[in-house]
C-alpha positions in Angstrom: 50.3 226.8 80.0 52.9 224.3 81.3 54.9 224.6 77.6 56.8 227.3 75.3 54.6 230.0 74.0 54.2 229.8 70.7 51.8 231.2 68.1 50.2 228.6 65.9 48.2 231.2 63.3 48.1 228.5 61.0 46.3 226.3 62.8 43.9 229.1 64.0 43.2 229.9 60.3 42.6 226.8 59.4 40.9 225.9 62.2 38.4 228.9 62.0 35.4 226.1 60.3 35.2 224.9 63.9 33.5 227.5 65.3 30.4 226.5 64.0 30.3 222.9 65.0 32.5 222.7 68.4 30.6 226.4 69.8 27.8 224.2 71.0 28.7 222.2 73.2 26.3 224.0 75.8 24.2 227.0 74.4 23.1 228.0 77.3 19.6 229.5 77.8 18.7 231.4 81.0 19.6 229.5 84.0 17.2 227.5 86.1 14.9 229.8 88.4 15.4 232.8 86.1 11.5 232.7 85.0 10.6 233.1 88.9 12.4 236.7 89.0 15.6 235.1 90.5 17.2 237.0 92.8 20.8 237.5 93.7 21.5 236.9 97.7 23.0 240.3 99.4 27.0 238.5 98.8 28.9 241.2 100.6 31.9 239.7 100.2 33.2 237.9 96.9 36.9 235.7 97.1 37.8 234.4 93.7 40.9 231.7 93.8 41.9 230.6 90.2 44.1 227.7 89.8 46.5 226.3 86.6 45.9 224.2 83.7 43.7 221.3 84.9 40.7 219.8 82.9 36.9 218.6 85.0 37.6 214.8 84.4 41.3 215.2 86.1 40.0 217.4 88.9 36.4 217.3 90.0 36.4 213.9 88.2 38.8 212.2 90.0 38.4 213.0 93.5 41.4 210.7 94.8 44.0 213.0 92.8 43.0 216.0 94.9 40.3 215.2 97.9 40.1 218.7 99.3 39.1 219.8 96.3 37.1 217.3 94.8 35.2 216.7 97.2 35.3 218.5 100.9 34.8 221.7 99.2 32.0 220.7 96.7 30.2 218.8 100.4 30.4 222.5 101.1 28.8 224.5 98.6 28.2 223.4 94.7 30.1 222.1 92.3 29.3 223.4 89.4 29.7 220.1 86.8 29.4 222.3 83.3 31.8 225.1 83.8 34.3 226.5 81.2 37.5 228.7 80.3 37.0 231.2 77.6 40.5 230.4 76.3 44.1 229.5 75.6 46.8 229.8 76.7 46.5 231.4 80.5 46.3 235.2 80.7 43.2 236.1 78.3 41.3 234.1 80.6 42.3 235.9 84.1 41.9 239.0 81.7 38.0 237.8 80.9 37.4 237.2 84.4 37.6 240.4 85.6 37.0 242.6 82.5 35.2 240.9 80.2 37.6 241.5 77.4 38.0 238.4 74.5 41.6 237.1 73.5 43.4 238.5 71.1 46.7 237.2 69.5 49.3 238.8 72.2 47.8 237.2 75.1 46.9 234.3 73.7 50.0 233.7 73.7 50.3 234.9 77.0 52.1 238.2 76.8 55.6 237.4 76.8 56.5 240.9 76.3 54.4 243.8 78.1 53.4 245.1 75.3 50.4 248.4 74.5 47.4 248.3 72.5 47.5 250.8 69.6 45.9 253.5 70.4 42.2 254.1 69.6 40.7 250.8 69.2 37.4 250.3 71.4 34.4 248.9 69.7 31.5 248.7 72.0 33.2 248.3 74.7 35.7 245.8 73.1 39.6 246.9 72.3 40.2 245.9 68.7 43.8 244.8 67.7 46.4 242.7 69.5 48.3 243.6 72.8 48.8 243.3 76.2 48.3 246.2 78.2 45.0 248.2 77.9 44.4 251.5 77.9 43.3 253.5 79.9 39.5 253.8 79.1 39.1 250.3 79.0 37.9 249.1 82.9 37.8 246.2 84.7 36.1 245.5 87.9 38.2 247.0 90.2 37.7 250.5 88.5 34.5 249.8 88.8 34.3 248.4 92.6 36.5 251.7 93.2 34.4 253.9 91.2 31.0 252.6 93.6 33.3 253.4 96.4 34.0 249.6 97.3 37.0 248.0 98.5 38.9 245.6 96.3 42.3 243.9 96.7 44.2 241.4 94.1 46.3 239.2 96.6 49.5 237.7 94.4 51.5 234.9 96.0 55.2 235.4 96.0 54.9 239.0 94.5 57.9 240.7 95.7 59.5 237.4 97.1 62.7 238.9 95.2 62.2 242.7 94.6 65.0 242.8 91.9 62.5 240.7 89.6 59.2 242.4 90.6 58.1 245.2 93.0 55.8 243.8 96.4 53.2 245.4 95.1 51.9 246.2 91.6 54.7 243.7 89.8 54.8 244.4 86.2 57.6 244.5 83.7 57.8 248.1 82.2 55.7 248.7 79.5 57.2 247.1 76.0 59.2 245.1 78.0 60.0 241.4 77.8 58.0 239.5 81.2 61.0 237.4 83.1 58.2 235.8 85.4 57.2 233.7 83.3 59.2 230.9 85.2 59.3 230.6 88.1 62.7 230.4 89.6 63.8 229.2 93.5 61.8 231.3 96.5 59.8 233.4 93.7 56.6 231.9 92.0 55.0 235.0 91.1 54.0 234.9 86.9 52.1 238.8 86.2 50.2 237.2 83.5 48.4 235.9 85.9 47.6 238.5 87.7 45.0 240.3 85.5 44.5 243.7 86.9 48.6 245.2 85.8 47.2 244.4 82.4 45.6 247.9 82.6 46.4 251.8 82.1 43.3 252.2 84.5 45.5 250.9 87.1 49.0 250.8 86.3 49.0 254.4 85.4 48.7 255.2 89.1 51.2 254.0 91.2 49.7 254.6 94.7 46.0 253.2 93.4 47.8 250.0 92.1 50.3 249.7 95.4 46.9 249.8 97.3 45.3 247.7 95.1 47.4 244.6 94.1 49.7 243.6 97.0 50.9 240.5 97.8 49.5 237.3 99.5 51.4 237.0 102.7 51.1 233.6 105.1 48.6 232.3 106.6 49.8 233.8 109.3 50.1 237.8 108.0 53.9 237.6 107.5 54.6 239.4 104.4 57.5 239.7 102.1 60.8 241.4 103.7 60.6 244.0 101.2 56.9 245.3 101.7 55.8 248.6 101.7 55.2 250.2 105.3 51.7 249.3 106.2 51.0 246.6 103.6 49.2 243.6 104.9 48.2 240.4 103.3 45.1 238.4 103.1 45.2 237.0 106.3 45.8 240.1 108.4 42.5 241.6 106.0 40.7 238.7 107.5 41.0 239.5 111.0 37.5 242.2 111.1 35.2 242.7 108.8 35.9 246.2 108.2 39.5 245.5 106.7 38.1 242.7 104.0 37.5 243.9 100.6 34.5 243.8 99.2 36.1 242.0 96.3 39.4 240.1 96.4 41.2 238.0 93.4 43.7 235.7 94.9 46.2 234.4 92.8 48.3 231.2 94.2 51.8 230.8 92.8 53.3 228.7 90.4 53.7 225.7 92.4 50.3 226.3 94.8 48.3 226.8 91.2 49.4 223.4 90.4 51.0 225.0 87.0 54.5 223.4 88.1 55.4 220.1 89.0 57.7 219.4 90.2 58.0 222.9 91.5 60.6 225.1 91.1 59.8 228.3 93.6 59.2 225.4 96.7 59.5 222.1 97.8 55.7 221.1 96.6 54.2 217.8 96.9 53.7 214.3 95.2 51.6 216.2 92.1 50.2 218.9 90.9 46.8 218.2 92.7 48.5 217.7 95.9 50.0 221.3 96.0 46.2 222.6 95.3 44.7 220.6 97.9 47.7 222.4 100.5 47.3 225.4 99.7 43.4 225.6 99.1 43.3 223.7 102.8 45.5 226.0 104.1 43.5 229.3 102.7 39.8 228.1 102.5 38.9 227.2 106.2 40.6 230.9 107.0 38.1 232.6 104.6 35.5 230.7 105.8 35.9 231.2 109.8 36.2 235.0 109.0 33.4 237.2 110.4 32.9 239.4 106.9 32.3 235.3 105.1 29.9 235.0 108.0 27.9 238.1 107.1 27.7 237.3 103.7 30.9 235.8 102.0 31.2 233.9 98.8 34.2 231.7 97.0 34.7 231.1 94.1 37.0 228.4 92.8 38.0 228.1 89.1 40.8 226.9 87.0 42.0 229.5 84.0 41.8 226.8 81.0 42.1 222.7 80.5 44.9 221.2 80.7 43.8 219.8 76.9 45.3 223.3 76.2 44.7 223.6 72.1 43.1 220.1 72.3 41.0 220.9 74.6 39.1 224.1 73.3 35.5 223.2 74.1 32.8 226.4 74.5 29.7 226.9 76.2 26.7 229.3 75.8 27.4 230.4 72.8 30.5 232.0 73.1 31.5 235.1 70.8 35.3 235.0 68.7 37.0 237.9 70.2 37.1 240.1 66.7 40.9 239.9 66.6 41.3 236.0 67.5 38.4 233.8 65.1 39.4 230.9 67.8 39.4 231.9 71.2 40.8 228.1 71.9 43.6 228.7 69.3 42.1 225.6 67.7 38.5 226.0 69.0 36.0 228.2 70.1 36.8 228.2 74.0 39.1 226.9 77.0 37.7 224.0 77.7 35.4 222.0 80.8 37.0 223.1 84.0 34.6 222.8 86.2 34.5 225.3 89.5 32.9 225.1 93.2 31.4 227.5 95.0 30.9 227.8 99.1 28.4 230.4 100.7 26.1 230.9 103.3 23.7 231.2 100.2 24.3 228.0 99.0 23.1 224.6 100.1 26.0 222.0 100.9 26.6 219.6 98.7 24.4 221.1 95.7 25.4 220.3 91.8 24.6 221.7 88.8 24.6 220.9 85.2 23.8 224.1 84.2 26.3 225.6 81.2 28.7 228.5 82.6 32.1 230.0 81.7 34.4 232.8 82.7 32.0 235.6 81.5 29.0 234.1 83.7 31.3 234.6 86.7 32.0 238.4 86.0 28.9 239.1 85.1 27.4 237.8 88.9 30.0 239.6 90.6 29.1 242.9 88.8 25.1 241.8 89.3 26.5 241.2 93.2 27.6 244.9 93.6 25.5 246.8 91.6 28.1 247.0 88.5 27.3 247.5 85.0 28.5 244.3 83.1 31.4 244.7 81.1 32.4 243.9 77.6 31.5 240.1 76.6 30.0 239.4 80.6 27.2 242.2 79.1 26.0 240.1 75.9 27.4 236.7 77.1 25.9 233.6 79.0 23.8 234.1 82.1 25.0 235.1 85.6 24.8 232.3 88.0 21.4 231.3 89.2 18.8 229.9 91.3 20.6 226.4 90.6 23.9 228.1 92.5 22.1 230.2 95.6 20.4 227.7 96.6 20.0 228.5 100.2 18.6 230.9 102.6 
């Protein structure tokens, strides 16, 4: 979210009536193919880039704003024309995307302070009450990647730009403490909340796991920050064999490269928002792709985390559940709004489209499917994985 955080419970209580009515925008049925026993390609690899704040009509929709994005990428792979955010403002939807988890009031309103879950909460698979940082039997899909003996990496631009504000790897305000990246401020666009995986005990609570496991970006050229740990390496020094890319990796773009700030604060960005995507996705996206481990079996995935509608904007598909502690998941709706995403594999046919409903928990859910995972909280009773409408090729 671009503005202050601040809680509008009134509204959400008065707005709760709308659940009913605005929910259906898509309810979503089994994707196409799923009656001819669909199956998943063999995706080795999985890269998922999220992006700031942007609604389908101002992205995908407008393909003069941002080119690269709009429409290089989707001649690539597929564009998927019905996809949507799970919520406002930012963080419960990177915490959906990789755990499955609903909002709740603390980060809906984006965890300004770092704050615990009471103890003793799960339902089902779902932490009840309000709070930040979960604990530590709640899992997300790194435990899970880790657990089936898979690699995984969360690769944070800017983290550890300035070491006095967050550590190179695993940056995270101490627990009940008060965020101060949540703007960014000149060389250092790193924000934690969104970065998804320091929002849990399951990897927080162990230093070493987490410095292995959330590190920072680097260049596109393997530089990395002048404070990084002996032996750290970024993205692009993963890149260089197929044995050093993760099975899984979560790259998050700074403030300005997310196209959250504009002008930028951290950099010197662009004419727009949509400009500073198009750089960095150009920059990152044609590296990915002329890797070996993409070759043998790669797969992107590019998403924003809400609409830039933010409350107005809180559109659902596929049925989407009310986290049992926030009755509007959009603060004034039932969702996050049309974002829209595009997709590039060798499993996909170039230039492919589909009007098919998905959201945040679809995208979980195939990645889990992908590695052999169990699905996690609301990717395990939520809308369909992706389909026979997305792998559309060999």
């Amino acid at each position: 979210m671009r503005t202050f955080h601040v809680r509008r419970w009134g509204a959400v209580l008065a707005g709760a009536a709308l659940l009913s009515t605005m929910a259906g925008v898509a309810a979503s049925a089994s994707p196409p193919g799923a009656a001819h026993a669909f199956k998943l390609p063999a995706v080795k690899h999985v890269f998922v880039i999220v992006l700031e704040n942007e609604d389908y009509a101002t992205t995908f929709g407008d393909p003069r704003a941002d080119p690269y994005l709009a429409k290089t990428l989707p001649s690539k792979g597929v564009l998927l024309e019905d996809y949507y955010g799970i919520g406002h403002h930012s963080n419960d939807n990177y915490i959906a995307m990789v755990s499955g988890q609903p909002p709740n009031p603390d980060n809906q309103d984006d965890c300004t302070t770092f704050v615990a879950f009471p103890p003793g909460k799960d339902v089902k698979g779902i932490e009840h009450g309000a709070g930040c940082v979960y604990p530590s039997d709640v899992e997300n899909i790194g435990n899970e990647l880790s657990n089936a003996h898979l690699s995984w990496k969360a690769y944070e631009q800017d983290m550890g730009n300035i070491p006095s504000r967050e550590s190179v790897a695993c940056g995270h305000p101490a627990v009940g403490k008060v965020d101060n990246t949540e703007v960014a401020v000149s060389g250092d666009g790193y924000a934690t909340r969104h970065d998804p995986f320091v929002y849990f005990e399951s990897d927080i609570g162990a230093k070493a796991y987490c410095d292995n496991h959330v590190v920072a970006l680097g260049s596109t050229t393997g530089t990395m920050p002048k404070g990084a740990l002996k032996g750290e390496t970024g993205l692009a020094t993963d890149l260089k064999s197929v044995g050093t890319t993760p099975a899984y990796s979560f790259i998050t773009p700074n403030l300005c490269s997310d196209g959250h700030d504009f002008p930028c604060k951290n950099e010197k960005g662009g004419a727009s928002a949509l400009a500073d995507i198009d750089t960095f996705l150009g920059a990152w996206v044609p590296k990915i792709m002329s890797s070996a481990a993409y070759k043998d079996g790669g797969l992107i995935e590019i998403t924003f985390d809400e609409s830039e509608g933010t409350e107005s904007d809180s559109t659902a598909c596929c049925n989407e559940k009310a986290g049992p502690d926030a009755p509007l998941p959009g603060i004034n709706g039932p969702g996050g709004g049309k974002v829209g995403a595009v997709l590039i594999s060798p499993f996909i046919k170039p230039g492919t489209k589909t009007t098919h409903a998905y959201n945040h928990y679809s995208l979980l859910a195939t990645d889990e499917k992908l590695f052999g995972l169990p699905l996690l909280g609301d990717a395990k009773t939520g809308p369909a994985s992706f389909g026979a409408d997305v792998f559309t090729g060999k």
